[in-house]
C-alpha positions as CSV (number, residue, x, y, z in Angstrom):
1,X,7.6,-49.9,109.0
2,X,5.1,-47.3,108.5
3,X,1.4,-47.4,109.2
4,X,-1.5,-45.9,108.0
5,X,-4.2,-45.0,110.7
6,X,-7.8,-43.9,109.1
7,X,-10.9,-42.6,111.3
8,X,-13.7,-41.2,110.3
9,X,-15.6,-44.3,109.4
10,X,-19.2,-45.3,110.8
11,X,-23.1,-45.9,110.2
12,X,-24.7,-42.5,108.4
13,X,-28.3,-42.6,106.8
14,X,-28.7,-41.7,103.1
15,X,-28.0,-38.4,102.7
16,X,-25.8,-37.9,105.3
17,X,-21.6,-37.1,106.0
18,X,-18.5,-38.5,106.8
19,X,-15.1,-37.2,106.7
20,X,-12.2,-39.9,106.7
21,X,-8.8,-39.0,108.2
22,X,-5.6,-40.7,107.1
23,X,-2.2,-40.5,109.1
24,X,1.2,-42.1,108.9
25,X,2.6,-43.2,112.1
26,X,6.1,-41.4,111.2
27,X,7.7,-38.6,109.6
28,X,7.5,-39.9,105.7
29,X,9.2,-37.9,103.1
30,X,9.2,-37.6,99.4
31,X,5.1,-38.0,99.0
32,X,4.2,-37.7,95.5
33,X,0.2,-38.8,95.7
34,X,-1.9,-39.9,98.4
35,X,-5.4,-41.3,97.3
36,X,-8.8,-43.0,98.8
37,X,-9.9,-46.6,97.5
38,X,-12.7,-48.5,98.4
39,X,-13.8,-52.4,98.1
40,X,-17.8,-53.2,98.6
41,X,-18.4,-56.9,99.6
42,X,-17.9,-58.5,96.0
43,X,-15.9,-56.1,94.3
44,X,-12.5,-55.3,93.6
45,X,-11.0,-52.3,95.5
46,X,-11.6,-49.2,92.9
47,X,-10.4,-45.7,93.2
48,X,-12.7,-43.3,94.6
49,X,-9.9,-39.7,94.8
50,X,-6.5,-39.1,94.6
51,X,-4.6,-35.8,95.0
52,X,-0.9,-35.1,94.0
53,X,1.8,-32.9,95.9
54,X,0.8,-29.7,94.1
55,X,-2.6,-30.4,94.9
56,X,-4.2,-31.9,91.8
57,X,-7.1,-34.3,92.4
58,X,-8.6,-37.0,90.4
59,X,-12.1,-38.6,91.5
60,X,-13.9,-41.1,90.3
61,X,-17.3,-40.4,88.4
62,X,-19.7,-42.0,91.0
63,X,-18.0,-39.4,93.6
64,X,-17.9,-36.0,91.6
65,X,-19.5,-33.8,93.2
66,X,-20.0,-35.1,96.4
67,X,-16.5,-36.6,98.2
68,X,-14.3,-33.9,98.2
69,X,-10.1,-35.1,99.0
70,X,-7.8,-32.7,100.4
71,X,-4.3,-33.0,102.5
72,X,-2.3,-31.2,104.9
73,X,1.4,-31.2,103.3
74,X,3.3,-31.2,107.0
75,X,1.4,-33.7,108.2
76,X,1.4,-36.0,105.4
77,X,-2.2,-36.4,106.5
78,X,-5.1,-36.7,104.0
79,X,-8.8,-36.4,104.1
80,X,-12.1,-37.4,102.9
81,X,-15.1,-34.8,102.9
82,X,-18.0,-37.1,101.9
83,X,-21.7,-35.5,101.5
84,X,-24.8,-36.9,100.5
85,X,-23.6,-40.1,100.8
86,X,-25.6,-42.9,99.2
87,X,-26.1,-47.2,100.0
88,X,-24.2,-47.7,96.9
89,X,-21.1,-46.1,99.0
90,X,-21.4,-48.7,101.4
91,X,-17.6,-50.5,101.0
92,X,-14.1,-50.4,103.6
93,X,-12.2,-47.4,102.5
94,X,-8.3,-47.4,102.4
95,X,-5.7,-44.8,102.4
96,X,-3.2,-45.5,99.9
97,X,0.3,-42.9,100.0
98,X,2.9,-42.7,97.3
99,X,6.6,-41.5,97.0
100,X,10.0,-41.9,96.6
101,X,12.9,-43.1,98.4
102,X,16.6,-43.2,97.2
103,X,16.1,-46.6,96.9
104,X,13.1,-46.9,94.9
105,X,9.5,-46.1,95.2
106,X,7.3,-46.8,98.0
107,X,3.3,-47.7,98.5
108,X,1.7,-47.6,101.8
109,X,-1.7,-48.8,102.8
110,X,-4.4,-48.1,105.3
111,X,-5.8,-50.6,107.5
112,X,-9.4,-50.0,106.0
113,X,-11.8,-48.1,107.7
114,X,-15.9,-49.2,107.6
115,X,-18.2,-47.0,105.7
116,X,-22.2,-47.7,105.8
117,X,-24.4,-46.3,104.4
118,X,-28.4,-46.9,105.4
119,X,-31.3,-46.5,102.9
């Protein structure tokens, strides 16, 4: 079974950065989209960026601007630049990977890494 493994997650003041590292355990294969999602203390998990194969990204509106995603294609590792980072940011972030096997397609999570933010 494959595992995520994040790091990158802490305490930071307003205003501050982080950048979140995501890494499968094994050699996967077949990666279509790997992504970032976060879940604050009363909230459903929402997407915060996602970024395809050919290097497409998607982020959500409260994040443009300031998170920037990014991967490294032989390492099937992906990252999480985050700048001026705000309380409202405050939530466990997960890595989330997507492909395809022969069999079918797959979804891997992260174990969630803590992100706090201070006002």
């Amino acid at each position: 079974q494959v595992q995520l493994v994040e790091s990158g997650g802490g305490l930071v003041q307003a205003g501050g950065s982080l950048r979140l590292s995501c890494a499968p355990s094994r050699a996967i294969f077949n990666v279509n989209a790997m992504g970032w999602y976060r879940q604050a203390p009363g909230n459903g998990r929402e997407l915060v960026a996602t970024i395809t194969s050919a290097g497409s990204t998607n982020y959500a509106d409260s994040v443009k601007g300031r998170f920037t995603i990014s991967r490294d294609n032989a390492k099937n590792t992906v990252y999480l630049q985050m700048n001026s980072l705000k309380p409202e940011d405050t939530a466990v972030y997960y890595c989330n990977v997507e492909g395809r096997r022969v069999t079918g397609p797959y979804v891997y999570w992260g174990q969630g890494t803590q992100v706090t933010v201070s006002s």
